[in-house]
PAKOL-714063 format. One line per 8 residues: for each residue x, y, z of N, C-alpha, C. Coordinates in pm, 1 decimal. Layout:
REM residues N
X/Y/Z/X/Y/Z/X/Y/Z; ...
This chain:
REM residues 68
8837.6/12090.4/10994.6/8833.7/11975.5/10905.9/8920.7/11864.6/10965.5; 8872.3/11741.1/10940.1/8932.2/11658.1/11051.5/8969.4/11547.5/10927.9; 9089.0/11514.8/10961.6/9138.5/11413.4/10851.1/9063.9/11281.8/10874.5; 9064.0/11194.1/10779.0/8986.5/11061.5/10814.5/9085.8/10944.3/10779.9; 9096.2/10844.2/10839.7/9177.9/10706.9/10754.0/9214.8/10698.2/10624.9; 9089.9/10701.7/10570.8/9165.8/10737.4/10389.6/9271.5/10828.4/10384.6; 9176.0/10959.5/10438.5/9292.9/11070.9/10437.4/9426.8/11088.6/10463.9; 9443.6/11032.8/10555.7/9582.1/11031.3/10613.6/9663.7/10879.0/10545.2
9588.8/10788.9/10548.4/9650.9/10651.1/10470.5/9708.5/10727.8/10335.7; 9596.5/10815.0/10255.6/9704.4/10913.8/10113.0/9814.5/10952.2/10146.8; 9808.0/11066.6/10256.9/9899.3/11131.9/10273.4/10035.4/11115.6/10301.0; 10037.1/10987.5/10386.3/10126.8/10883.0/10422.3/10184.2/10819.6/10289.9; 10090.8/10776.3/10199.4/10143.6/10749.4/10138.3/10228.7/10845.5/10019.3; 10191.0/10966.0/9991.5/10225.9/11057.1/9893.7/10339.6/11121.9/9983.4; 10407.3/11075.4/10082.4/10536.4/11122.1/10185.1/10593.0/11027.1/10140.7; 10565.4/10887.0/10142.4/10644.6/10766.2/10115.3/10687.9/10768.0/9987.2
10588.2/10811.8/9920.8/10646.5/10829.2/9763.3/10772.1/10924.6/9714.9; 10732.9/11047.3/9821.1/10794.2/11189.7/9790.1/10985.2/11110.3/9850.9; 10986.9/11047.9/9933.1/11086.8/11001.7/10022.5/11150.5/10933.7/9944.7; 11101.7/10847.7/9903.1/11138.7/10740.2/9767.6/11196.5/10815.5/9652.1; 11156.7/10970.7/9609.4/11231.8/11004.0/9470.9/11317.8/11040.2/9551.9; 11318.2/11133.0/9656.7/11416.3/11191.8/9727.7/11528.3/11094.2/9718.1; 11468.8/11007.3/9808.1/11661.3/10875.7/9825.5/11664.7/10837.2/9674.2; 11656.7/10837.9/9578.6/11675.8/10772.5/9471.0/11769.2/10897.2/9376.7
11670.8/10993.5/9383.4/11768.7/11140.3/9300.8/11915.0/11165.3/9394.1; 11928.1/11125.9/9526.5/12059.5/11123.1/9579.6/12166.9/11008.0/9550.3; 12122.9/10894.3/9554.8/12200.4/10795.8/9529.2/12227.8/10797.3/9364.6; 12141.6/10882.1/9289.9/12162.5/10861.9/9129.0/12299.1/10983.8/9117.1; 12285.1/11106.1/9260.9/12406.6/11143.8/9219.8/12507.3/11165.6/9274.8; 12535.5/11063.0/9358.6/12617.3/10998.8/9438.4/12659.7/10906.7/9368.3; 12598.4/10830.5/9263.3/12675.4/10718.5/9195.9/12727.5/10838.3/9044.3; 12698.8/10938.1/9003.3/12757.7/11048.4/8880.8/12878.8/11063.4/8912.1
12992.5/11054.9/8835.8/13077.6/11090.6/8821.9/13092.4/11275.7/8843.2; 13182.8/11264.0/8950.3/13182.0/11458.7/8989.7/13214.2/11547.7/8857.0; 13143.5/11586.0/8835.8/13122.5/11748.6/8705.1/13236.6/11795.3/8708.0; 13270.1/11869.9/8668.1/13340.7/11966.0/8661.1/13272.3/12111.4/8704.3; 13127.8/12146.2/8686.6/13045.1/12198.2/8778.0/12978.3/12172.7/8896.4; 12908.3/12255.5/8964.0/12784.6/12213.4/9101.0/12683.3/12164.2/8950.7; 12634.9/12090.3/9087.8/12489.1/12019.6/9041.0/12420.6/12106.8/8958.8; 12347.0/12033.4/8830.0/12263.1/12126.5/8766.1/12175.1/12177.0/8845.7
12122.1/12294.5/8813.3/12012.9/12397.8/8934.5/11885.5/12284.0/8898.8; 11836.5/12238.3/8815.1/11724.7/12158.4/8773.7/11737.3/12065.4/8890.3; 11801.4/11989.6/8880.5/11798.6/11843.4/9041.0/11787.5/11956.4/9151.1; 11820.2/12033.6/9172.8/11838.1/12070.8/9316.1/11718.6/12119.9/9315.5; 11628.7/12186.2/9221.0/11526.3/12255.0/9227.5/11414.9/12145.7/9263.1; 11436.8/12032.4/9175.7/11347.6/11924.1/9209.2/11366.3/11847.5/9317.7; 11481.1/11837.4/9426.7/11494.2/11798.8/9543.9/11414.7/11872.3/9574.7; 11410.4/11996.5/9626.0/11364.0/12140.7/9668.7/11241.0/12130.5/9721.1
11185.3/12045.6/9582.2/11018.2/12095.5/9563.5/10995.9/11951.0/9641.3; 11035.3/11872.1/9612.8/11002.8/11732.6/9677.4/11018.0/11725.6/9825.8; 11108.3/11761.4/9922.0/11125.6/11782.3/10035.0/11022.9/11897.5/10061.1; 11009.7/11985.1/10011.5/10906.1/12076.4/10028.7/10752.8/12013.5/10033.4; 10720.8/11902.9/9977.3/10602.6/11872.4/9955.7/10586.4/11774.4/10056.0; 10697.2/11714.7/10103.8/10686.8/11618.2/10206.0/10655.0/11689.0/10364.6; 10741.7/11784.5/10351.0/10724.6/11903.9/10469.4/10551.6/11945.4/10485.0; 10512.7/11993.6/10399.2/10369.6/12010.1/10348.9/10273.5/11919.9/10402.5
10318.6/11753.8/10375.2/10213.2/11672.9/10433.1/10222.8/11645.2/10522.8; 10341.9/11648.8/10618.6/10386.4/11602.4/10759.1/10284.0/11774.3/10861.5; 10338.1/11867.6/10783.8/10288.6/11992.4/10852.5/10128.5/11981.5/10869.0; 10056.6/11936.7/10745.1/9908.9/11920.8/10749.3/9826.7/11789.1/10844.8; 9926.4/11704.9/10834.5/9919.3/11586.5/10939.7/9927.2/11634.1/11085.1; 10005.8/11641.3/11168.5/10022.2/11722.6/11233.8/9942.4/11860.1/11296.2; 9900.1/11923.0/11202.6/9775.0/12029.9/11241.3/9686.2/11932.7/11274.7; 9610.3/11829.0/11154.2/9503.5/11745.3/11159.9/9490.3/11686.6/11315.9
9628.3/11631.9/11369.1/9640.6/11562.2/11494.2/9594.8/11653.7/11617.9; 9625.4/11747.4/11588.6/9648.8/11806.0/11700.5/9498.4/11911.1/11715.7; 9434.1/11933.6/11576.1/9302.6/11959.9/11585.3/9149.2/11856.0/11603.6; 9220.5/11739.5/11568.0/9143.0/11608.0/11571.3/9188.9/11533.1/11694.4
């Protein structure tokens, strides 16, 4: 399966997006006043999944390139 312009113009863009919560959930807790605990497990879980999904489209990009 061979990615097409659209295809990859999404994908690109749903990295740009994923990148965008990423720097934004860091700087939101970088500007929090330090807890008295670690980070709630919830943010970190949702970093997690977000870097994970970005990994995901760079990895499928990448196959695409290199099979196309």
């Amino acid at each position: 399966m061979e990615l097409d312009l659209d295809e990859s113009s999404l994908a690109i863009g749903r990295i740009e997006r994923a990148l965008s919560r990423i720097e934004k959930a860091l700087a939101d807790r970088a500007n929090r006043p330090a807890p008295a605990t670690a980070a709630p497990a919830a943010d970190a879980s949702a970093l997690k999944a977000e870097v994970a999904a970005v990994i995901g489209e760079l990895d499928r990009l990448i196959a695409e390139a290199k099979n196309g």
